[in-house]
C-alpha positions in Angstrom: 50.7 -9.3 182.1 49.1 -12.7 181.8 51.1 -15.9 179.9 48.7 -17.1 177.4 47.3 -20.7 178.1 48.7 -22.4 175.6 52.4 -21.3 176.8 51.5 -22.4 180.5 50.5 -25.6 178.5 53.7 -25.7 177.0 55.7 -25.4 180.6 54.1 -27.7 182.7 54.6 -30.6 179.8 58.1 -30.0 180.0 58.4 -29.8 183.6 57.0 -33.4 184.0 59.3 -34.3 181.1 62.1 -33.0 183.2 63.2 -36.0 185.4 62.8 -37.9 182.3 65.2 -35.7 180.5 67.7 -35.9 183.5 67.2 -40.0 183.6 68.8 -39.7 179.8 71.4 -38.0 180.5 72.2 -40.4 183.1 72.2 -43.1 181.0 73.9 -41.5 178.0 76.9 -41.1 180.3 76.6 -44.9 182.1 76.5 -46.2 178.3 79.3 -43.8 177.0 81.8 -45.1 179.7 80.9 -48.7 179.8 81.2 -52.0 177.5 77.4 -50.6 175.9 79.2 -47.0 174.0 80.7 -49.0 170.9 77.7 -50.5 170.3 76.1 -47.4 170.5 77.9 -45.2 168.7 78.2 -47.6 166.1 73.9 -47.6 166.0 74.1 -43.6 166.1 76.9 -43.8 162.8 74.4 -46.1 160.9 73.4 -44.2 158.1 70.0 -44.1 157.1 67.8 -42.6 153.8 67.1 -42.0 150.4 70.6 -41.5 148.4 68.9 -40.4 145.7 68.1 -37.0 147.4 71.2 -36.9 149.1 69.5 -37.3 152.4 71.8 -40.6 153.4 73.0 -39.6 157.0 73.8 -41.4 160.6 71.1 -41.2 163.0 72.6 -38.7 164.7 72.4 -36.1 162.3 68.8 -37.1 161.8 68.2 -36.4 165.3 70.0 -33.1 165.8 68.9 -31.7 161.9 65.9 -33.1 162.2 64.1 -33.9 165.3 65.5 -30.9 167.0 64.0 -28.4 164.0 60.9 -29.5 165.2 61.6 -29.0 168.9 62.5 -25.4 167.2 59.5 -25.5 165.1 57.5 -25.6 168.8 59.0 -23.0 170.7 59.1 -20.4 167.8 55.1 -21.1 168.1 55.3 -20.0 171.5 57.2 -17.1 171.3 55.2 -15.9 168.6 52.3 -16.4 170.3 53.8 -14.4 173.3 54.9 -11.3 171.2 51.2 -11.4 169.6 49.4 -10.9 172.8 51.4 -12.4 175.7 54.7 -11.6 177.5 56.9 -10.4 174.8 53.9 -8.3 173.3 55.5 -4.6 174.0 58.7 -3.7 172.6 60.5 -3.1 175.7 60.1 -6.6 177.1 60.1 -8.3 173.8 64.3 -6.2 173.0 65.7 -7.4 176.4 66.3 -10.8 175.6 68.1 -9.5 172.7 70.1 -7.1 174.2 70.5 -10.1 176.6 71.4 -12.8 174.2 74.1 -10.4 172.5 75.3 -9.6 176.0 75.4 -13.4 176.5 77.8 -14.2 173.2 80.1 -11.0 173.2 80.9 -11.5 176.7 81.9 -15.7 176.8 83.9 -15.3 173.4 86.1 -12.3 174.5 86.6 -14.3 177.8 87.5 -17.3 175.7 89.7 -15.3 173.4 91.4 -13.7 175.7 92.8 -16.3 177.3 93.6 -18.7 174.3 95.5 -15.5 172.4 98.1 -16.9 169.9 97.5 -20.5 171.3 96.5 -23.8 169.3 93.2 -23.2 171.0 92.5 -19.7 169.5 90.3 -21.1 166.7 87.2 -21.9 169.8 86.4 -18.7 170.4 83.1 -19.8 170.0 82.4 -22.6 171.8 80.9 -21.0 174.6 78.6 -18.5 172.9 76.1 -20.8 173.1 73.1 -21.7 175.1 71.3 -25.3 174.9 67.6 -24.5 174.4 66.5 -27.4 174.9 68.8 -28.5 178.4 68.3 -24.9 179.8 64.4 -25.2 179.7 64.2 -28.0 181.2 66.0 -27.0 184.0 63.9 -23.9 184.8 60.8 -26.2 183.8 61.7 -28.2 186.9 61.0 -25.2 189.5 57.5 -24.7 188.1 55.4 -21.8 189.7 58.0 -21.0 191.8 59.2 -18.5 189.6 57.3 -15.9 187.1 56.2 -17.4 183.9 57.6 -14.4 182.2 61.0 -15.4 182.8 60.4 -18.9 181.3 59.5 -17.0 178.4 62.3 -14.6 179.3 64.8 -17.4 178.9 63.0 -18.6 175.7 63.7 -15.9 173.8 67.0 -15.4 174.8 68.0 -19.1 174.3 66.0 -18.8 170.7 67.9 -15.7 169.9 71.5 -17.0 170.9 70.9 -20.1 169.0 70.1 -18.2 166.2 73.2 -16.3 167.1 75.8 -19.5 167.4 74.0 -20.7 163.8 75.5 -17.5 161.9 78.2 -17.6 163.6 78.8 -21.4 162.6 78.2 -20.1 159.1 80.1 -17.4 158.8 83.7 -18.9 160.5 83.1 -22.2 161.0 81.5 -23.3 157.8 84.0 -24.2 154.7 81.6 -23.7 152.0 77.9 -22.0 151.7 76.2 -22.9 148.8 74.3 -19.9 147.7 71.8 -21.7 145.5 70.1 -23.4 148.2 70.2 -20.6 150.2 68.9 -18.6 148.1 66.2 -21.6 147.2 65.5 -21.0 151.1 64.9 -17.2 151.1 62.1 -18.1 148.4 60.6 -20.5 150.6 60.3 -18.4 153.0 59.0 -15.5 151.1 56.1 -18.2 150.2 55.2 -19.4 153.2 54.7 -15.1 154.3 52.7 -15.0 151.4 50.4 -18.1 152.7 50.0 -16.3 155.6 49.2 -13.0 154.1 46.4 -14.4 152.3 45.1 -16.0 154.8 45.5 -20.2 154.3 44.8 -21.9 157.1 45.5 -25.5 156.4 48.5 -25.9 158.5 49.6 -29.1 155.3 49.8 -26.1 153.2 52.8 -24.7 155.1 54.4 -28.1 156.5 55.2 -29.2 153.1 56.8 -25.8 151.8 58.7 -26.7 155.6 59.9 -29.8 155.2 61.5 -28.5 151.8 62.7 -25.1 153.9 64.7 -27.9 156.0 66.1 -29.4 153.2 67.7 -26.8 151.7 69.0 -24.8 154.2 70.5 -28.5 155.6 71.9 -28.2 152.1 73.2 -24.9 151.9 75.6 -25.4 155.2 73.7 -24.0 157.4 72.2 -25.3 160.8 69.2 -26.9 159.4 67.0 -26.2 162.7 66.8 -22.4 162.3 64.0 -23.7 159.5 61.8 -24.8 162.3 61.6 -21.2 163.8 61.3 -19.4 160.2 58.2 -21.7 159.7 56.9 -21.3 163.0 56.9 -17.3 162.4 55.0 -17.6 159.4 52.3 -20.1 161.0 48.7 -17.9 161.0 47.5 -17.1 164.3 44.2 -15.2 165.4 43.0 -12.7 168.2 40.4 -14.7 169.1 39.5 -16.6 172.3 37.0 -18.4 171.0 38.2 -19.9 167.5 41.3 -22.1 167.8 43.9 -20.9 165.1 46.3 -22.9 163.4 49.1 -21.7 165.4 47.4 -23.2 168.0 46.7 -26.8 166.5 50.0 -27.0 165.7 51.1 -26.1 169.2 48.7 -28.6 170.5 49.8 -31.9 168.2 53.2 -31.0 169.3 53.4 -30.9 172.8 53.9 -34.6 173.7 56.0 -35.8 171.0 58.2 -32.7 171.9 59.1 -33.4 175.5 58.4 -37.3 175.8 60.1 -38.4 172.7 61.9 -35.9 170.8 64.1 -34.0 173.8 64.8 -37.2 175.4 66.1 -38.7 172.7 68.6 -35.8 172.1 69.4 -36.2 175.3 70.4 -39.7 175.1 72.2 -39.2 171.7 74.1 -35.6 173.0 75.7 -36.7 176.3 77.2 -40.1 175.3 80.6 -38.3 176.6 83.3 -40.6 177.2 85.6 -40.1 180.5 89.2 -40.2 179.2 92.2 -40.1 181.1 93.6 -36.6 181.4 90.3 -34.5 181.1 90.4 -33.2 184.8 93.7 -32.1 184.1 92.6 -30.3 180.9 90.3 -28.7 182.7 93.1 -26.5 183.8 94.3 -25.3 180.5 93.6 -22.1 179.0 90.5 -24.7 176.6 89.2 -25.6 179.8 89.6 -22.3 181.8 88.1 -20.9 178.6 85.0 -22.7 177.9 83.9 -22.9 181.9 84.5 -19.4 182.5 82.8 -17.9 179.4 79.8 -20.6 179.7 79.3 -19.4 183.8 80.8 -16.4 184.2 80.9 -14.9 181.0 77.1 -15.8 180.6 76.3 -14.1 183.1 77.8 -11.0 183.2 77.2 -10.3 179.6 73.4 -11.4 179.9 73.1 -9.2 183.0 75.6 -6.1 181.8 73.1 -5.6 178.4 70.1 -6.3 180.1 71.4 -3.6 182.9 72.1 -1.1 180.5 69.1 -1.3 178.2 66.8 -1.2 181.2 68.4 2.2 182.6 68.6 3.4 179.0 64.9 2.8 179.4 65.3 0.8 176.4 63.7 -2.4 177.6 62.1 -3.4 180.9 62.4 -6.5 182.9 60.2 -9.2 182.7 56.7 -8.8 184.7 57.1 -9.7 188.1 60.8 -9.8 188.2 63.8 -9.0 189.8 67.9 -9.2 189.2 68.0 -12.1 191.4 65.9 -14.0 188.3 68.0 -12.4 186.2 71.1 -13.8 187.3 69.3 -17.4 187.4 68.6 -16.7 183.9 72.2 -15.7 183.3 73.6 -18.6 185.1 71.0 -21.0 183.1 71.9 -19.5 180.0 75.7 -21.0 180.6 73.9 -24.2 179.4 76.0 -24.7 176.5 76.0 -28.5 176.0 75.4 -29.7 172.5 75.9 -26.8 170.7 79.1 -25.7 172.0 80.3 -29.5 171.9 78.9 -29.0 168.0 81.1 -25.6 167.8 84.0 -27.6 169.2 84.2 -30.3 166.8 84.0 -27.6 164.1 86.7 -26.1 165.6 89.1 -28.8 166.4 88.1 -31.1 163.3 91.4 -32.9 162.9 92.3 -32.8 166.8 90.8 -35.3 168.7 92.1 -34.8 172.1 91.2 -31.4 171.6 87.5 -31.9 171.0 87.6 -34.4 173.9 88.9 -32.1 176.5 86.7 -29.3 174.9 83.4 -31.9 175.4 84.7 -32.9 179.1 85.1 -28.7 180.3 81.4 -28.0 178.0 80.3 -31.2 180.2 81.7 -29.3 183.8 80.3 -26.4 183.0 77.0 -27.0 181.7 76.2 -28.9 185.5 78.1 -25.8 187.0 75.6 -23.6 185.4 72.3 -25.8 185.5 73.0 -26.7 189.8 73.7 -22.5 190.6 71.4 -21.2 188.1 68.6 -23.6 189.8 69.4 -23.1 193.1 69.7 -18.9 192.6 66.0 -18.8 191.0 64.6 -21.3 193.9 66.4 -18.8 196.3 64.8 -15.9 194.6 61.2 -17.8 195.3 62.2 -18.9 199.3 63.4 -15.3 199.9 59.9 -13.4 198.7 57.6 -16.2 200.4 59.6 -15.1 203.6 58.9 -11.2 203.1 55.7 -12.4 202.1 55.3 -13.7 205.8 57.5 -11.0 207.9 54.5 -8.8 205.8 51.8 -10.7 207.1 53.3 -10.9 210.9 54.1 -7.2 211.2 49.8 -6.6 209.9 
């Protein structure tokens, strides 16, 4: 099976936004340890907005509640568009990366909770349940077609679906107070914006605007304002046909660029601004450390790999097109990609311990590399080793 254009479109700008993204990460950690990181933090803490509609916050929170939805808003278009008529299109490939992305949280938390049992660390349990969407494909991005497209879209899916995952889980233990009016506010949204697509409306204004409120009040209601961007990209209209260009499509089309060359770098400059503080090697030998970098690159991936195992030889599912269990452990290894929200997970969980959080950013930080260099170097493996069967082929004809 084919990946539509338009998700081939989507890849190949963020692979050439790749090195980009790596540069800011670079220099969010060169500014974080030098004279530059009070200055900078103190820009990120500036608080800007309308008061009046209680939407007064630092800059940071604009950028990870806001920006980020419509990084989310972008590749829920594409995975739409891929269970319409693409990849994901037949329910056996499109209920592995769920099996997967279940796998992928069960497994890391267990891990986690095992070994922080009736310690002060018990309460991060959930730290590494979480995959960084945005980090992971950017990695795989950087191989380009020297893997199968279907298990960029693969990894999509499952990153959409365990972030999705890590938000209820954030409301459910780690959030103090829902409010039930917004959320309920939000449901209704939602339930409009279906309705808009039922009957047809095409004018994409006619669903951003019921969006931009979608945002607000799920921000409002204490829940991870992002998920708003893939509930609004689900309800976007799309068509069958090859000829006329559907909204969906538009949308996707006007948000390429700013995605990868603005909005992505820019979280990564404002995500990794990590500060190296003495004692955080050390730390990463405590049962917090041993925790989060196991479940992240172990736990990751055996419990993507175990699931997707089982619901393949339960005939359940079926692996992506063109595939193999070599991918799939690159996938799995990628997936341990926590970063930002496991370090957002960790703050939750250690609000009033600050060399906690520290320690837990420093072992997310170990990990993260651990998983993007081995899960890189796996799936290039995986494309060396079939171009040399592909020769021994060709030598013994």
């Amino acid at each position: 099976m084919n990946l539509t254009i338009y998700f081939n479109k989507f890849f190949k700008s963020n692979q050439s936004s790749g090195i980009l993204l790596i540069f800011c990460v670079a220099a969010a950690l060169i500014i974080a340890n030098s004279s530059l990181n009070e200055l900078f933090s103190h820009f990120l803490n500036q608080e800007i907005g309308a008061e009046i509609f209680h939407l007064k916050y630092p800059i940071s929170i604009w950028i990870n509640d806001g920006l980020m939805a419509i990084f989310f808003l972008l590749v829920g278009l594409e995975i739409k568009r891929e269970l319409l008529e693409g990849e994901l299109a037949t329910f056996k490939k499109a209920s592995l990366p769920i099996f997967a992305a279940v796998g992928g949280m069960i497994v890391p938390a267990l891990i986690f909770a095992v070994l922080n049992y009736k310690t002060e660390f018990s309460s991060g349990w959930g730290i590494p349940m979480a995959t960084d969407i945005a980090f992971s494909l950017a990695i795989i991005s950087l191989l380009g077609n020297r893997i199968p497209g279907s298990i960029k879209v693969f990894l999509a899916a499952l990153a959409i679906v365990d972030d999705l995952g890590a938000i209820l889980v954030i409301a459910f233990f780690y959030t103090e107070q829902i409010h039930w009016l917004y959320l309920f506010i939000s449901f209704a949204i939602v339930g409009l914006l279906a309705l808009l697509n039922y009957f047809k409306v095409e004018k994409i204004i006619f669903y951003l605007i019921p969006g931009a409120f979608l945002w607000y009040f799920l921000h409002h209601s204490g829940i991870h304002a992002t998920i708003a961007g893939v509930l609004l990209a689900f309800t976007i209209p799309t068509n069958e046909s090859t000829v006329i260009i559907s909204p969906l499509e538009k949308l996707e089309h006007k948000l390429h660029l700013p995605v990868n060359f603005l909005i992505m770098p820019v979280f990564a400059l404002t995500n990794t601004n990590i500060r190296f503080e003495n004692g955080m090697i050390e730390g990463l030998g405590s049962t917090l450390g041993l925790g989060i970098i196991l479940g992240l690159v172990i736990g990751k991936l055996v419990g993507i790999n175990l699931f997707s195992f089982l619901a393949v030889k339960l005939k359940i599912s079926s692996l992506p097109h063109q595939s193999t269990w070599v991918h799939m452990i690159g996938v799995g290894l990628l997936a341990g990609i926590g970063f930002t929200m496991s370090i957002f997970i960790a703050l939750l969980s250690f609000k009033n311990e600050i060399e906690f959080q520290d320690e837990a950013k420093f072992a997310i930080l170990i990990a993260s590399l651990i998983a993007a260099v081995s899960g890189y170097f796996v799936l290039n493996f995986s494309h060396i080793r079939q171009k040399k069967r592909i020769l021994q082929k060709k030598i013994k004809n």
